[in-house]
C-alpha positions as CSV (number, residue, x, y, z in Angstrom):
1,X,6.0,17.1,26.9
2,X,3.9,18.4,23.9
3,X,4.1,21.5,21.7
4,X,2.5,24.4,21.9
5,X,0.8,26.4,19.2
6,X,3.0,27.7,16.3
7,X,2.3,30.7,15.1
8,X,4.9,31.3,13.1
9,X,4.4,27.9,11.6
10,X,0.9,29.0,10.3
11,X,2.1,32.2,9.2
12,X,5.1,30.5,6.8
13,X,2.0,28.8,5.1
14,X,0.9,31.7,3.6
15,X,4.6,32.1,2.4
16,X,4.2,28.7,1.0
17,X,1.0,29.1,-1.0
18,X,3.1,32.0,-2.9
19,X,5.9,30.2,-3.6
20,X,5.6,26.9,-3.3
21,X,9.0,25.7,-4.0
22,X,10.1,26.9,-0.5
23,X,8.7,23.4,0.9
24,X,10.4,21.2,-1.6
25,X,14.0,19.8,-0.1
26,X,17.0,19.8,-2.1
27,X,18.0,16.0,-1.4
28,X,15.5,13.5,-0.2
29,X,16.2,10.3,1.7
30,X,14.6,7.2,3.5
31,X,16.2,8.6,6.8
32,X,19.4,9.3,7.9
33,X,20.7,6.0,7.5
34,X,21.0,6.9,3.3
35,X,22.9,10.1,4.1
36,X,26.9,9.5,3.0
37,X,28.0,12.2,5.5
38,X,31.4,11.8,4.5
39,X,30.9,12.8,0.7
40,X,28.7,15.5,2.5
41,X,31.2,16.6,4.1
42,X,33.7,16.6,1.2
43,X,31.5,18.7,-0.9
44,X,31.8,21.7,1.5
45,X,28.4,21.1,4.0
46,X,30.6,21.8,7.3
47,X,28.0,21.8,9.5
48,X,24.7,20.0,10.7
49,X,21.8,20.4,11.9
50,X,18.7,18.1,12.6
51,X,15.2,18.1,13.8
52,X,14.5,15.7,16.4
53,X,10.8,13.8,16.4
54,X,10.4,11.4,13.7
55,X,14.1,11.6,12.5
56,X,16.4,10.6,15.2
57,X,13.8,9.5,17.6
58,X,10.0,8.7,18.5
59,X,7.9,11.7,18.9
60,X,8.7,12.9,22.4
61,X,11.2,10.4,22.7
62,X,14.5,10.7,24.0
63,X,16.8,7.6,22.7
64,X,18.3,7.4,19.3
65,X,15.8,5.3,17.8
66,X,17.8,1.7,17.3
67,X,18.6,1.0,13.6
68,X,20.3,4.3,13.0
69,X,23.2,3.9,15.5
70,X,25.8,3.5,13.2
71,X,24.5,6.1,11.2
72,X,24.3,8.4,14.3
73,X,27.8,7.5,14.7
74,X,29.4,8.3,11.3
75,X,27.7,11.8,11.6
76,X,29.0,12.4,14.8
77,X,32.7,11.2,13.7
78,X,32.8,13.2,10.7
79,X,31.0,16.5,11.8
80,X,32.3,16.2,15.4
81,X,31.7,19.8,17.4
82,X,29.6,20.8,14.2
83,X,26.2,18.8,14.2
84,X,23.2,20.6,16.8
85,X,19.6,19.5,16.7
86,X,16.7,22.0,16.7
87,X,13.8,21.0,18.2
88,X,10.4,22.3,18.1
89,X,9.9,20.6,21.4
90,X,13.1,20.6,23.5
91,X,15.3,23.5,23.9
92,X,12.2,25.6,23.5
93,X,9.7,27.5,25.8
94,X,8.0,24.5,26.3
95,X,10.8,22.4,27.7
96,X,10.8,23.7,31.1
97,X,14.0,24.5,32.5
98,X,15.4,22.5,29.6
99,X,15.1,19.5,30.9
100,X,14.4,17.8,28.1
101,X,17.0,19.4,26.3
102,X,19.5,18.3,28.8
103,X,18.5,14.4,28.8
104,X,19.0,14.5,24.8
105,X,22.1,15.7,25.2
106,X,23.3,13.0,27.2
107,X,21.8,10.3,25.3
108,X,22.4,11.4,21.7
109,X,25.9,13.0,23.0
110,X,24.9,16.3,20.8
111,X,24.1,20.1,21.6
112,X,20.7,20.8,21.2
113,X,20.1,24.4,20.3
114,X,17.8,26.4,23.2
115,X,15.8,28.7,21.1
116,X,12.7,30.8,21.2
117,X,11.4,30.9,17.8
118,X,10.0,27.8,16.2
119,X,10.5,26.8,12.8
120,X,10.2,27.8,10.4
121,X,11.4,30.4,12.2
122,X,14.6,31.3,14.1
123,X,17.1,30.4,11.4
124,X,19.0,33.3,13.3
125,X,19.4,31.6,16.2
126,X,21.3,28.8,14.4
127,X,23.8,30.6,12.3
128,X,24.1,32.2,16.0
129,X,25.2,28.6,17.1
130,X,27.3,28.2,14.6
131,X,29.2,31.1,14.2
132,X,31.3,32.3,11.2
133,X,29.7,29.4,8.9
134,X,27.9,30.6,6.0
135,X,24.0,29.4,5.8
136,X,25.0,27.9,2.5
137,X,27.4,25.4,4.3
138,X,24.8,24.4,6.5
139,X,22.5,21.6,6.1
140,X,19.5,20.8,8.0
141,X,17.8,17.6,8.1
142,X,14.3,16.8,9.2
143,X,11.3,14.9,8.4
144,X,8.7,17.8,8.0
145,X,8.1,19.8,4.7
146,X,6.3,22.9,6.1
147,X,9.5,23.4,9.5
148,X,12.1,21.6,8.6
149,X,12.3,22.2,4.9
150,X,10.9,25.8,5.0
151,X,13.0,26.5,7.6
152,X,16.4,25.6,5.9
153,X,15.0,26.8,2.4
154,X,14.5,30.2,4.5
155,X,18.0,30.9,5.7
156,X,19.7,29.2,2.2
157,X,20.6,25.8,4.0
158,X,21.3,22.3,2.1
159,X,17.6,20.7,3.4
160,X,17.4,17.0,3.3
161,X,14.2,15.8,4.1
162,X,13.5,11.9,5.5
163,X,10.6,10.6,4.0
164,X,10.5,7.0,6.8
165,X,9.0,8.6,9.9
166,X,10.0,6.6,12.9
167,X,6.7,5.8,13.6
168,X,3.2,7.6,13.6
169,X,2.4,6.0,17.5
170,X,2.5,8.7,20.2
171,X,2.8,11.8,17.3
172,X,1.2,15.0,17.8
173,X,-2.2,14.1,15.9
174,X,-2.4,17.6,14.4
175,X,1.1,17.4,12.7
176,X,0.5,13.9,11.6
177,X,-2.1,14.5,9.6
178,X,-0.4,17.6,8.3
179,X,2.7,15.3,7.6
180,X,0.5,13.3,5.4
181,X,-0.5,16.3,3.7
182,X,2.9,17.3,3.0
183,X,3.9,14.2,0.9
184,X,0.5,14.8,-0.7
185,X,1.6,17.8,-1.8
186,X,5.4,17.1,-2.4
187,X,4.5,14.0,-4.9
188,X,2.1,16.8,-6.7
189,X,4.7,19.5,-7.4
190,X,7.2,16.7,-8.4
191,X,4.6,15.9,-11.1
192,X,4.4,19.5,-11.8
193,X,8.1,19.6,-12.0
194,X,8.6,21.9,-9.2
195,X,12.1,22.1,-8.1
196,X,13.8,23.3,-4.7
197,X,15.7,26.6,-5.4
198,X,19.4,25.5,-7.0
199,X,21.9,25.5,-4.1
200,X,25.0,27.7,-4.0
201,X,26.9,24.1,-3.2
202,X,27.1,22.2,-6.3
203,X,25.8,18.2,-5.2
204,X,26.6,15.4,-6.5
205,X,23.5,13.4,-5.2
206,X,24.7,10.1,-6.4
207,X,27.7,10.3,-3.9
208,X,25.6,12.0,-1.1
209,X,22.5,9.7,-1.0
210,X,23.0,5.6,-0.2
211,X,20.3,4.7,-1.7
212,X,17.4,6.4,-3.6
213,X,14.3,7.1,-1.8
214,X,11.2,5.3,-2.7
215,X,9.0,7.2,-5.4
216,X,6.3,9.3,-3.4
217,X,3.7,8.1,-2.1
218,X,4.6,4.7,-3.5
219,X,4.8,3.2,0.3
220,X,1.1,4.3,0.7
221,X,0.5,3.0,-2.9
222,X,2.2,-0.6,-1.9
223,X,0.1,-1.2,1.4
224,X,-3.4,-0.2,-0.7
225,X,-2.0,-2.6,-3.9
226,X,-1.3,-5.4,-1.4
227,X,-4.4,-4.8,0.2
228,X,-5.9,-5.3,-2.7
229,X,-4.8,-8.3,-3.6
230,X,-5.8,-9.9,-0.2
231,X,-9.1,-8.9,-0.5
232,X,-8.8,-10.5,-4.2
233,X,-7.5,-13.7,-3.0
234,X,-10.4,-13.8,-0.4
235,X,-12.9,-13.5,-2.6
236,X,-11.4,-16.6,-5.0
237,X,-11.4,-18.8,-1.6
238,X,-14.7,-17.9,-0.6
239,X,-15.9,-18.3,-4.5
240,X,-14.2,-21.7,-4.6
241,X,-15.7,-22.9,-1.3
242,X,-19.1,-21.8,-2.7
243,X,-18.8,-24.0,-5.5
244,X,-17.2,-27.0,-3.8
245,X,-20.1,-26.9,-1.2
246,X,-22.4,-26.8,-4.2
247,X,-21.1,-29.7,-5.9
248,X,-21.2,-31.5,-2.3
249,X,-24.5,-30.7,-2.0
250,X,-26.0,-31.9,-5.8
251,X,-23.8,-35.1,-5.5
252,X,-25.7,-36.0,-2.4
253,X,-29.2,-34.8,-3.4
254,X,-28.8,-37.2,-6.5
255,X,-27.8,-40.2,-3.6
256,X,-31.1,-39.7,-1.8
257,X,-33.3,-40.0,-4.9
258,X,-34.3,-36.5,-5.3
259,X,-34.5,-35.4,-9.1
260,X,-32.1,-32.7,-9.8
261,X,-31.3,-30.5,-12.2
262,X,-28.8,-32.7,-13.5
263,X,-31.3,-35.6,-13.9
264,X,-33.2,-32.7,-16.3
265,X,-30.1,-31.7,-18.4
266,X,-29.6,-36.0,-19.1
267,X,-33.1,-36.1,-20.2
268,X,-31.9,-33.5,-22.9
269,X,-28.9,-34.8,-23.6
270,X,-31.4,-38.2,-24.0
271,X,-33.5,-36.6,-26.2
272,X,-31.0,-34.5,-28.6
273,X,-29.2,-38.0,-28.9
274,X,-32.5,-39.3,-30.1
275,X,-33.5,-36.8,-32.3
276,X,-30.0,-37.0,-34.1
277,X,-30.3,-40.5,-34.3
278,X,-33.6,-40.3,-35.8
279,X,-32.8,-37.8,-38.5
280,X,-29.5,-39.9,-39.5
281,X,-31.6,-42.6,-40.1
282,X,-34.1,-40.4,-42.3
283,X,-31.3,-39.0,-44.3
284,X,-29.8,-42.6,-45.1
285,X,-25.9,-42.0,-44.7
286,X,-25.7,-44.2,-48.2
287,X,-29.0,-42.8,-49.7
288,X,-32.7,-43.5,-49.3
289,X,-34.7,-43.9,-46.2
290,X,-34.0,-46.1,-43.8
291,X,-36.8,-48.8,-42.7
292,X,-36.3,-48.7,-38.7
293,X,-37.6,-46.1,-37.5
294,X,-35.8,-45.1,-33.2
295,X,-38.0,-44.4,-30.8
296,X,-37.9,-40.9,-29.3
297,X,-36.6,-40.4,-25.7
298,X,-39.9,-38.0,-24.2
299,X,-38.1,-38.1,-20.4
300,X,-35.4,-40.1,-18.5
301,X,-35.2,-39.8,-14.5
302,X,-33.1,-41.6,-12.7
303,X,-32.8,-42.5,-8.5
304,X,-31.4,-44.8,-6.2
305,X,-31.9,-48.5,-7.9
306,X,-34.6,-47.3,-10.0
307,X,-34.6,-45.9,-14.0
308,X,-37.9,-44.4,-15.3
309,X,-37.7,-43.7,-19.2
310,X,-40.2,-42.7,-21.6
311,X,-40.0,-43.3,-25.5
312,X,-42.2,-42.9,-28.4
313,X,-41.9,-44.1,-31.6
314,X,-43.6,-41.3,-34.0
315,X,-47.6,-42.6,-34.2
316,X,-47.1,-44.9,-31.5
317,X,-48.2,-44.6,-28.2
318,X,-45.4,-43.6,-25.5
319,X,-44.1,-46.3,-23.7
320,X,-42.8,-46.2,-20.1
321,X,-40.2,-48.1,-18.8
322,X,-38.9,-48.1,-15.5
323,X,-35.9,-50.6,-14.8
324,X,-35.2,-51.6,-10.9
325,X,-32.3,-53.2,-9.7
326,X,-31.7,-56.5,-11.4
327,X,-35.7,-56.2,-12.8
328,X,-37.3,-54.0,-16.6
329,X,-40.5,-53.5,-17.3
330,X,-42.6,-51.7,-19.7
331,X,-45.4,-50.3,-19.8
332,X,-47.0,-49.3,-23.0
333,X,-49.5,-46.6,-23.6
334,X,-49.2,-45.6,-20.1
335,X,-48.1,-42.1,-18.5
């Protein structure tokens, strides 16, 4: 079963856009697991209320989603008579003959409230349902900004929001993409310092919240960071095999015989070793000139078994030399 259009959920928007606070929640949390319901409890919240997709169960789903059994538990211990979940789903018009409404109740072993308005409407309908409890004793607990937290802000309810979705699979497309919008949004008034309206209650969030929610947007921020670094590492393995298959390649075109560039970059090394050679012996490390003249290295190339080298001794013709396996031979005057 889906949902139907809401209205009233569009028309709150507007509400929102004048006073933006209205969305922010007064306590945020992973998910309900991070809720101390007993200090809850203790600091005068009486009662309970919370949506249902995406914080107790898959969308549409109808079992408490696993890891939060014990969690589920507590709540229900503590809060006994005094915990309902509001649905925009079941318990609505669009739960025929509340059906669904029904099957939650006997899996999750909770009321859940039948109601006609949506949120972020029918806050009515709940203090209804829990009669002679003030709003500000109430607190509602839900995963979505622009219902669940607009709705309790509405009516003067503690609103805890769950940042952790259950998971995104089988969600109504159109409210998952406004969900991600939401926590745009949240992590832009926190950075404008926007706070949730004080509550009547005084919280001590340190007792009340397990463990503090992650920063927002940091999970988003996490997956692109590590997916940055994966493309990073990538690139240095596919740079490193470049330059391995590379050096394969030039040590094997220098085994067949094939000049190289290296053979050219020894014939320079040849030739600056020469020329340094030559100008030592011009300068006379102990004074004067020196009386031997070296020759100068014009080229060296080198294969398989084989040497070719050509040297000139300043007004001299070049002489070539080219030295084969267990043979050298030169060749004067010859190019």
């Amino acid at each position: 079963m889906g949902q139907s259009f809401n209205l009233q959920g569009i028309l709150q928007s507007f509400r929102v856009l004048a006073s933006p606070r209205l969305m922010v929640p007064n306590i945020v949390v992973r998910d309900i697991r991070d809720i101390n319901f007993e200090q809850l409890h203790k600091a005068g919240i009486i009662a309970i209320a919370f949506d249902k997709d995406n914080c107790l169960t898959k969308p549409y789903g109808l079992e408490l989603h696993p890891p939060f059994t014990d969690a589920w538990k507590r709540c229900r211990d503590i809060y006994k008579d005094q915990v309902v979940i509001v649905s925009n789903s079941a318990g609505t018009p669009d739960d025929k003959d509340n059906q669904q409404a029904q099957a939650i109740e006997q899996t999750l072993q909770v009321n859940v409230l039948r109601h006609q308005e949506k949120k972020p409407s029918g806050g009515q309908e709940l203090l209804k349902h829990f009669s002679g409890i003030k709003a500000g004793r109430i607190a509602f607990v839900g995963d979505r900004a622009l219902t669940d937290v607009v709705f309790g802000n509405n009516y003067g309810m503690l609103t805890i929001l769950t940042r952790d979705v259950v998971t995104e699979e089988g969600d109504n497309p159109m409210a998952l993409r406004i969900r991600r919008m939401e926590h745009k949004v949240l992590a832009f008034l926190d950075r404008m310092d926007v706070k949730a309206k004080p509550h009547p209650i005084p919280i001590d969030i340190h007792a009340v919240v397990l463990q503090s929610p992650p920063a927002p947007e940091s999970k988003e921020e996490a997956k692109a960071d590590l997916a940055a670094e994966d493309t990073r590492k990538k690139e240095a393995k596919e740079s490193e095999e470049r330059e391995a298959k590379h050096e394969r390649a030039k040590r094997a075109s220098v085994r067949g015989g094939a000049p190289t560039s290296a053979t050219s970059a020894t014939t320079t090394t040849h030739q600056e070793t020469s020329q340094a050679n030559t100008n030592s012996n011009i300068g006379g490390g102990t004074g004067g000139f020196s009386t031997q003249v070296e020759p100068q290295i014009l080229s060296h190339e080198e294969g398989e078994g084989w040497e070719r080298t050509v040297t000139q001794v300043p007004g001299e013709e070049p002489v070539h030399s080219i030295k084969l396996a267990g043979h050298n031979k030169g060749i004067p005057g010859r190019r």
